[in-house]
C-alpha positions as CSV (number, residue, x, y, z in Angstrom):
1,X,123.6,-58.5,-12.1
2,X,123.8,-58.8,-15.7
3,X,120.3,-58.3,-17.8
4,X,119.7,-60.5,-20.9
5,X,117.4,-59.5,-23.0
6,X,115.8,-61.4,-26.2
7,X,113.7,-60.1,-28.7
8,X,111.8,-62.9,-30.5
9,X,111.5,-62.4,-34.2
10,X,109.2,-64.7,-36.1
11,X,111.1,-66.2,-39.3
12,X,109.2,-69.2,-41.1
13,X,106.9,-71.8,-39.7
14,X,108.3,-75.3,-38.7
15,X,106.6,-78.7,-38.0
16,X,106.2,-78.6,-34.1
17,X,106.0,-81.7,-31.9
18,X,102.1,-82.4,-30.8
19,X,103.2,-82.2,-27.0
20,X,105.1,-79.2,-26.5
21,X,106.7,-78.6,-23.3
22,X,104.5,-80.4,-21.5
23,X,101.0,-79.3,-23.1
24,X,98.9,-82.8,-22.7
25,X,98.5,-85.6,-24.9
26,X,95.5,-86.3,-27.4
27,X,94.9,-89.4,-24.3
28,X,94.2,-88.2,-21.1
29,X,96.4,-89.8,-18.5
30,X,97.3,-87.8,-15.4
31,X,100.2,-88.5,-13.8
32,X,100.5,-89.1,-9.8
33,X,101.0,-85.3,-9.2
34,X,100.4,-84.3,-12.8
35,X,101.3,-80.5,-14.2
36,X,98.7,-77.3,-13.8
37,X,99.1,-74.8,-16.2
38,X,98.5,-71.3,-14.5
39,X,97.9,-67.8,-16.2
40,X,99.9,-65.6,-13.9
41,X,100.5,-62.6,-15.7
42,X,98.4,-60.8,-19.1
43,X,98.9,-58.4,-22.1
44,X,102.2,-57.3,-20.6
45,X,104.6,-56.0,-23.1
46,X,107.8,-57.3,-21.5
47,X,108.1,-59.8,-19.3
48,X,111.0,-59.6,-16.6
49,X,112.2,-63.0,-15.2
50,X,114.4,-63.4,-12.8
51,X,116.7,-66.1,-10.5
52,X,119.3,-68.3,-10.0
53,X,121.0,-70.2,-12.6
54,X,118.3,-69.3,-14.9
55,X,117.7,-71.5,-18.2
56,X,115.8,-70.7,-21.2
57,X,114.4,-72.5,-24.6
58,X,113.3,-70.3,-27.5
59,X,111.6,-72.8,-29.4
60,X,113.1,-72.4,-33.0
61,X,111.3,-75.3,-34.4
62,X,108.2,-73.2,-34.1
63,X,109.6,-70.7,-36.9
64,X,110.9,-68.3,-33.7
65,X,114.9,-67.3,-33.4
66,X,116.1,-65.3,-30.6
67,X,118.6,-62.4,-31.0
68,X,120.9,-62.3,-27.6
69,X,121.6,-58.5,-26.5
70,X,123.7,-56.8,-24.0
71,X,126.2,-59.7,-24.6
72,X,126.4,-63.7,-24.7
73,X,124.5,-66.0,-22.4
74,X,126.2,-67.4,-19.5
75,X,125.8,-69.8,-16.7
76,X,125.2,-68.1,-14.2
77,X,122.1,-66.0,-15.6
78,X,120.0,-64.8,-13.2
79,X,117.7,-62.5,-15.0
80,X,116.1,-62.6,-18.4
81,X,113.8,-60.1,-20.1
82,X,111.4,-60.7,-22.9
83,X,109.7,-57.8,-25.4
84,X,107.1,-59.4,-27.5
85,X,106.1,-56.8,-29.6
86,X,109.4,-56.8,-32.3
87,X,108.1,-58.3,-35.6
88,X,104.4,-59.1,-33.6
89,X,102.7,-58.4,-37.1
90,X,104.5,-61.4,-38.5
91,X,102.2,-63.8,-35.8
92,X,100.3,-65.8,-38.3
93,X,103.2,-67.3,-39.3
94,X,103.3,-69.6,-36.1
95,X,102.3,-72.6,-35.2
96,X,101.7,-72.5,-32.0
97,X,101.5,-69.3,-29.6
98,X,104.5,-70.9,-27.0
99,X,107.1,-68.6,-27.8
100,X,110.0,-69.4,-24.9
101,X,110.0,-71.4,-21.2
102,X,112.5,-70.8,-18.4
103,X,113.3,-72.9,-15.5
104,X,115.8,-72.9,-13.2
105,X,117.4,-76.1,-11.3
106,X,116.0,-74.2,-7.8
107,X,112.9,-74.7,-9.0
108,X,112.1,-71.2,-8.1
109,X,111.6,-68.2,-10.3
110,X,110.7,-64.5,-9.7
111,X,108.4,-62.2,-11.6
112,X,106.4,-59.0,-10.8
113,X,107.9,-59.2,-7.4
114,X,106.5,-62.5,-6.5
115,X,108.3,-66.1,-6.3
116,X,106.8,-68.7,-8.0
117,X,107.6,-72.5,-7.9
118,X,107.6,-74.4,-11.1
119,X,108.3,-72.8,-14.7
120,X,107.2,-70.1,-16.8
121,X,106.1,-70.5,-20.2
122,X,105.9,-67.0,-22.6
123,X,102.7,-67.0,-24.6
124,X,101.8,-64.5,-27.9
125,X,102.0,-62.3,-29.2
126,X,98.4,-61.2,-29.5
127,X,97.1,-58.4,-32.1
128,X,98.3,-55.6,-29.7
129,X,102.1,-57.2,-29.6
130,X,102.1,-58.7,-26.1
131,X,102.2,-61.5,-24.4
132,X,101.1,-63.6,-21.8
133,X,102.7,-66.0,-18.6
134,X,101.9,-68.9,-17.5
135,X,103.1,-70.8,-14.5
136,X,103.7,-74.6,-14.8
137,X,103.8,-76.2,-11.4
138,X,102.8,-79.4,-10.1
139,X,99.2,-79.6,-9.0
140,X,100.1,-80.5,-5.1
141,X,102.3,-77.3,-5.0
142,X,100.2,-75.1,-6.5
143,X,97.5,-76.4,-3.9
144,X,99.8,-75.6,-1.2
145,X,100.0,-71.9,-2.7
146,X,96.5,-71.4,-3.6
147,X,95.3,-72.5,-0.1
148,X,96.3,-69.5,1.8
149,X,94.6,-67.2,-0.5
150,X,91.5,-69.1,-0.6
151,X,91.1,-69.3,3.4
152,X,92.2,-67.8,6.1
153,X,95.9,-69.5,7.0
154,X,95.4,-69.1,10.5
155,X,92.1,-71.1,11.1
156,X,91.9,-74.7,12.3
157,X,93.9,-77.3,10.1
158,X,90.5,-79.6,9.2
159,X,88.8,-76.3,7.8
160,X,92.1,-75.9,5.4
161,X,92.2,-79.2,4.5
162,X,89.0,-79.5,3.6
163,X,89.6,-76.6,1.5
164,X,92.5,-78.5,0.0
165,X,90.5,-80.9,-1.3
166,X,87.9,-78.7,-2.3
167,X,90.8,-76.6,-4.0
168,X,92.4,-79.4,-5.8
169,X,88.7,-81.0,-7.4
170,X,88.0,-77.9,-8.7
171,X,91.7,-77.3,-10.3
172,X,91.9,-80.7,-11.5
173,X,88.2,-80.1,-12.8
174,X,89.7,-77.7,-15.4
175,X,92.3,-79.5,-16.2
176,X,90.5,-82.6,-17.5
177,X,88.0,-80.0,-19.3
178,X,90.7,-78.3,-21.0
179,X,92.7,-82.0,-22.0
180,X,88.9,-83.0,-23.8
181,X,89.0,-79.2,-25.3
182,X,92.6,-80.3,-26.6
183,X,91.6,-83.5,-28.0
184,X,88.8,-81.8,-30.5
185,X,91.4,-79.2,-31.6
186,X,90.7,-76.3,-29.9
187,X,93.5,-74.6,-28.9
188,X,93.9,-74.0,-24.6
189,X,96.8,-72.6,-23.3
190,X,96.5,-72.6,-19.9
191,X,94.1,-75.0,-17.5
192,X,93.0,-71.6,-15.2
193,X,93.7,-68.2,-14.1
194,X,95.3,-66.7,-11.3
195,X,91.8,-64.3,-10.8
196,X,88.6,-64.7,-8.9
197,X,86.7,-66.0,-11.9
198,X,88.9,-69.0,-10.8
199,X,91.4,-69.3,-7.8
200,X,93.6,-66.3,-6.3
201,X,97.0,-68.2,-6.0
202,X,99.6,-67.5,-3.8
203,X,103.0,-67.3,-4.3
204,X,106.3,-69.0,-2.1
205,X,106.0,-65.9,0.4
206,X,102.1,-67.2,0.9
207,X,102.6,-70.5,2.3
208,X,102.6,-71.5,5.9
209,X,103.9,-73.9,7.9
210,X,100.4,-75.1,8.7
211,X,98.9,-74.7,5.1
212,X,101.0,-76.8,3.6
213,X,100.8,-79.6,6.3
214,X,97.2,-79.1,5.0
215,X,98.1,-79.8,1.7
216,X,100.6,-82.8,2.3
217,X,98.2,-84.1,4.5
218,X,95.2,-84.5,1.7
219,X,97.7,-85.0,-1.0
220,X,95.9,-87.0,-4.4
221,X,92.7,-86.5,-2.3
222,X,89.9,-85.0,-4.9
223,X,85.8,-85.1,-4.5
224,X,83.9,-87.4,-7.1
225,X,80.6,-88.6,-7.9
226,X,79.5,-92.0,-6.0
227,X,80.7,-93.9,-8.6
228,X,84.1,-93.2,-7.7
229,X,85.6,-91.9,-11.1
230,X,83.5,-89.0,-12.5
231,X,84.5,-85.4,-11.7
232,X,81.6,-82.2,-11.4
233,X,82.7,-79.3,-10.7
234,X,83.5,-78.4,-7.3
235,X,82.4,-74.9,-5.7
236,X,83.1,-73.0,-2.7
237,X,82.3,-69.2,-1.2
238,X,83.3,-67.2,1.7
239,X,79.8,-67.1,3.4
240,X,76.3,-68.7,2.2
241,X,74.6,-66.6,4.7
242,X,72.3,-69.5,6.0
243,X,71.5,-72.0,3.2
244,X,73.9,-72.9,0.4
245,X,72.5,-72.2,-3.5
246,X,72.1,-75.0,-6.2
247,X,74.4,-74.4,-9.5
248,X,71.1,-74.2,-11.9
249,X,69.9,-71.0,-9.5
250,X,73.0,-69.3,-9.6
251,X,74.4,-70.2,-13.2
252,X,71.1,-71.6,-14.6
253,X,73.0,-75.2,-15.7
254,X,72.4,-78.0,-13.3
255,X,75.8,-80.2,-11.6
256,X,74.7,-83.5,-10.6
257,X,75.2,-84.1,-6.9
258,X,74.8,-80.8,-5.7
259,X,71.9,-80.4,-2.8
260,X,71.2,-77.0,-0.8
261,X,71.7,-77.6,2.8
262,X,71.6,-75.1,6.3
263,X,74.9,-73.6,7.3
264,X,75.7,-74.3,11.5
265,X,77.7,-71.0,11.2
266,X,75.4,-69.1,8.6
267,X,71.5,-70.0,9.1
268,X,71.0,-68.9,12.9
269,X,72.4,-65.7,12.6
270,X,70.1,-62.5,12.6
271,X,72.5,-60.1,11.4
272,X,72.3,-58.4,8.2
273,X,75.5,-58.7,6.1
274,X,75.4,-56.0,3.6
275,X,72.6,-53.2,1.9
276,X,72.6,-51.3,-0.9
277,X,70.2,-48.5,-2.5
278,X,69.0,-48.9,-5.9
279,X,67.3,-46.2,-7.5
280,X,63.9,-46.5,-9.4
281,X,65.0,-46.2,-12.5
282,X,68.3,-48.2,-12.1
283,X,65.1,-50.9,-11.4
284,X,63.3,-50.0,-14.5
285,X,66.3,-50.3,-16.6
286,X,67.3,-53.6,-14.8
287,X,63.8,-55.0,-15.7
288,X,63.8,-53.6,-19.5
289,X,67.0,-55.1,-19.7
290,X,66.4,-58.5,-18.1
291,X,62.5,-59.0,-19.5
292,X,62.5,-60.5,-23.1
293,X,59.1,-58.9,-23.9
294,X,60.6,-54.9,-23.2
295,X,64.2,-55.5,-25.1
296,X,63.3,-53.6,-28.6
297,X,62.4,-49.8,-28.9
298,X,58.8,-48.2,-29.2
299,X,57.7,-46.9,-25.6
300,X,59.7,-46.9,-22.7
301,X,58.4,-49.7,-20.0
302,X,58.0,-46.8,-17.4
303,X,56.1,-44.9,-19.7
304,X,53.7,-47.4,-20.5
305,X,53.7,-49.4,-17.0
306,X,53.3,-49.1,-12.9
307,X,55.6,-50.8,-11.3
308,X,55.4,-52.5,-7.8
309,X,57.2,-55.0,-5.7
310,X,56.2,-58.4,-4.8
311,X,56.6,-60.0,-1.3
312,X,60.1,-60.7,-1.0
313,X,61.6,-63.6,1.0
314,X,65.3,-64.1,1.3
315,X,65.1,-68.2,0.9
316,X,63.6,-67.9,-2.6
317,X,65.3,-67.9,-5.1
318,X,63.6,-65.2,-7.5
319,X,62.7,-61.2,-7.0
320,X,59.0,-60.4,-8.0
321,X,57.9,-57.1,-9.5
322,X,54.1,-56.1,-10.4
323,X,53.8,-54.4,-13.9
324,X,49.9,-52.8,-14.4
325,X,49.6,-51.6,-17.9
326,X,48.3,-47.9,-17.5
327,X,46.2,-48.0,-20.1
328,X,44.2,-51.5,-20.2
329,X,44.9,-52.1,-16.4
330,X,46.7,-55.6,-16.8
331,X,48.5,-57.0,-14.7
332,X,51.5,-58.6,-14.7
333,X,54.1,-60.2,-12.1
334,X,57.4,-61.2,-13.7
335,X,59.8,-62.9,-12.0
336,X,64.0,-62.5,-12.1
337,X,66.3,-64.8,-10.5
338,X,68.5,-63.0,-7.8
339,X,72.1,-64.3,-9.3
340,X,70.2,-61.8,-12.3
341,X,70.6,-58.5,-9.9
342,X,74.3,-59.6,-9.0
343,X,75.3,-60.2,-12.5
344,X,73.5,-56.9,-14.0
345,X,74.5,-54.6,-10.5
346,X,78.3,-56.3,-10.1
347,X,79.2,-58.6,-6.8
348,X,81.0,-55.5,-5.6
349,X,77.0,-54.2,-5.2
350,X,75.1,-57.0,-4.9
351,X,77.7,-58.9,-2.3
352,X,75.5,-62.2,-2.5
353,X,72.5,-64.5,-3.7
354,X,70.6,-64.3,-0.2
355,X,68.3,-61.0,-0.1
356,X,65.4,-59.4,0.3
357,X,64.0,-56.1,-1.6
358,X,61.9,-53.5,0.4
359,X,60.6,-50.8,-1.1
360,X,61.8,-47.3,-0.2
361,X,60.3,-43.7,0.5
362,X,57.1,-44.6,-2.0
363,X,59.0,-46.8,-4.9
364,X,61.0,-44.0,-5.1
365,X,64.1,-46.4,-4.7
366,X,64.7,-49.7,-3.0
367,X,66.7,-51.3,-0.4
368,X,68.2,-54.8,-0.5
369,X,69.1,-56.5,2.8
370,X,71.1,-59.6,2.5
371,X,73.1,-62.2,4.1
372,X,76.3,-64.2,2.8
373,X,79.8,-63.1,1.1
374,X,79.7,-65.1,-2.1
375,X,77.8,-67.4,-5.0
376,X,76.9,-69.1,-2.4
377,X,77.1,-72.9,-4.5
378,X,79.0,-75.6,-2.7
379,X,81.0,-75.0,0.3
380,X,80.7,-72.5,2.9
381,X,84.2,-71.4,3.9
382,X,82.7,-69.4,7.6
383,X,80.7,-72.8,7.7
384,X,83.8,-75.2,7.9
385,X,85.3,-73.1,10.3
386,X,82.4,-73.3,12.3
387,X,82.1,-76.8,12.1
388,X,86.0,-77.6,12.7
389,X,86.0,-75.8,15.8
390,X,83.1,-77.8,17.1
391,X,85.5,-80.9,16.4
392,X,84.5,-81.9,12.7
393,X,87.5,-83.7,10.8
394,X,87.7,-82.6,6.9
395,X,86.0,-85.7,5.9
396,X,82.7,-85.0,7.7
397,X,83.1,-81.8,6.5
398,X,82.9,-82.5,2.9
399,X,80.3,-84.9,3.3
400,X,77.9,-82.2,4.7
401,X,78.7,-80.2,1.8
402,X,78.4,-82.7,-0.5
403,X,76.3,-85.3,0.8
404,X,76.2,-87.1,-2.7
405,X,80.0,-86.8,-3.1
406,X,82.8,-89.0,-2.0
407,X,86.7,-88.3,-1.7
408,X,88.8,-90.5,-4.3
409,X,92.4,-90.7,-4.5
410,X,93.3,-91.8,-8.0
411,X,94.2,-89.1,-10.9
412,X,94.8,-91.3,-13.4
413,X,91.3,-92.6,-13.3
414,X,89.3,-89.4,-13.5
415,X,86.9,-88.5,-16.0
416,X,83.9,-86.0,-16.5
């Protein structure tokens, strides 16, 4: 197999066209199965593509030329490597950050192992001389990708559609906010991230048989407000542990349409999910940190207080603690949100929204016992499986979920 390698050297900056290489439009009009642009891959400092029948565009209009090693380019070229840190200093100098795309007439490439559908566009350099990729696939295959790592592939086919459609609003969500980003000037390279902080997609070795009847089947299919055309953003979570969240609990911003309902699989159940131990002072420093009154210097808030805990229920939404001032006797009950503890302690800690605190061994630590796997906003994952296997079609589904919701099938005319 015979290795091409280019090294990208930055040589004078060029006019470049407003839509490059499929980066939207200033007018927002989504096609029938329009593009999603994915970050797959980070920082890296060479980017190894492979396939069959690759082809690649350096874009030399941008003020980028390449220089062709280990020989001359052929037909047949099946892999290509990238190293974006020659001549990185020169950056400024471009125009735009898309250095190179590949594609291949399979529609099929590989990188890091994995098999991706679509194309790959090279982004940087940053200050550090690397670059980033980004997928570009068509929103209904990358649906059919991401579903299997978003829900289990094996569960019944109206829980993973349902998913689908959950999948595809809140993928198609981005997109629209990043096309309005566009249109002021800002500059957004890709629509979302391969990551938790937005979906874990899957590659071509992911998809099953059954998830991607799932997709097919709900294909165009995306939730909207009752009036048929405006998008929210759409959430879901492995397990809401009994009653899903609102948005403004969790995040503190408010979506319209969102209500909290009781979870068939979740609410019923008795069983404790998770615990942890936090120690006094990791609470002390939690509530220094979190309480706008004890943020500057002078004495510490242990010093000067005695701390307590409120009654704790795990449907509320907020955590009590009772601060007495030592010397004057005050007293004092501050509240903190509980999407507060997961954000300060980490979701690896604090697995979920639903708890309750109990002191420990004379407020000498504390223990918090809670339910759920998840945010907790939107969608219960364990939920729909719950409710498919009692006979639920995807459509009823959704609707429990989001009651104030309805499922449109029209791109074109989405807004938010």
């Amino acid at each position: 197999m015979k290795s091409f390698v280019f090294t990208l050297i930055i040589v004078w900056p060029l006019l470049f066209p407003k839509n490059l290489m499929g980066f939207p439009e200033d007018k927002l009009e989504l096609a029938a199965d329009p593009t999603i642009d994915l970050l797959v891959g980070n920082n890296l400092k060479e980017i190894l593509i492979s396939g069959v029948d690759l082809q690649r565009e350096i874009f030399a209009n941008t003020g980028i030329s390449n220089v062709i090693k280990n020989g001359n380019e052929k037909k047949n070229n099946r892999e290509i490597r990238f190293r974006c840190n020659y001549n990185y200093k020169q950056r400024e100098k471009l125009l735009t950050q898309v250095l190179a795309k590949v594609t291949s007439p399979t529609g099929v490439l590989n990188f890091s192992k994995e098999k991706y559908k679509g194309d790959f566009l090279i982004l940087g350099p940053n200050k550090q001389g690397h670059c980033d990729l980004v997928n570009q696939v068509s929103l209904e295959k990358y649906v059919s990708v991401v579903l299997p790592k978003e829900m289990n592939a094996r569960w019944p086919i109206e829980a993973l559609k349902a998913q689908a459609v959950a999948g595809r609003s809140y993928a198609l969500y981005l997109m629209l906010a990043r096309r309005g980003l566009l249109k002021q000037g800002k500059s957004v390279l890709f629509d979302l991230e391969n990551s938790e902080k937005h979906q874990v997609s899957g590659t071509l070795f992911d998809e099953t048989a059954k998830t991607s009847l799932s997709a097919k089947s709900t294909a165009g299919e995306v939730l909207v407000a009752e009036d048929g055309q405006k998008m929210q953003q759409i959430f879901f979570h492995a397990r809401c542990g009994g009653k899903t969240s609102l948005p403004e609990d969790v995040w503190g911003n408010r979506v319209p349409g969102y209500q909290s309902v009781l979870c068939p699989a979740c609410y019923n159940s008795e069983n404790i999910d998770w615990s942890v131990i936090i120690s006094r002072e990791e609470i002390w420093a939690f509530i220094r940190d979190n309480h706008k009154k004890w943020k500057k210097g002078g004495e510490t808030l242990s010093q000067r207080m005695k701390l307590s805990l409120y009654p704790s229920e795990i449907d509320a939404n907020d955590v009590g603690f009772v601060l007495q001032d030592k010397k004057t006797f005050a007293t004092e009950i501050v509240y903190f949100k509980k999407a507060a503890f997961r954000r300060y302690f980490g979701r690896e800690k604090i697995v979920s929204n639903r708890f309750v605190v109990k002191a420990q061994d004379g407020l000498s630590s504390f223990k918090l016992e809670g339910k759920g796997n998840g945010h907790g906003v939107g969608m219960c994952q364990m939920g729909a499986l719950e409710l498919a296997k009692r006979g639920w079609d995807y459509v009823k589904i959704l609707q429990y979920y989001f009651p104030q919701y309805k499922i449109a099938k029209n791109y074109g005319g989405m807004t938010l």
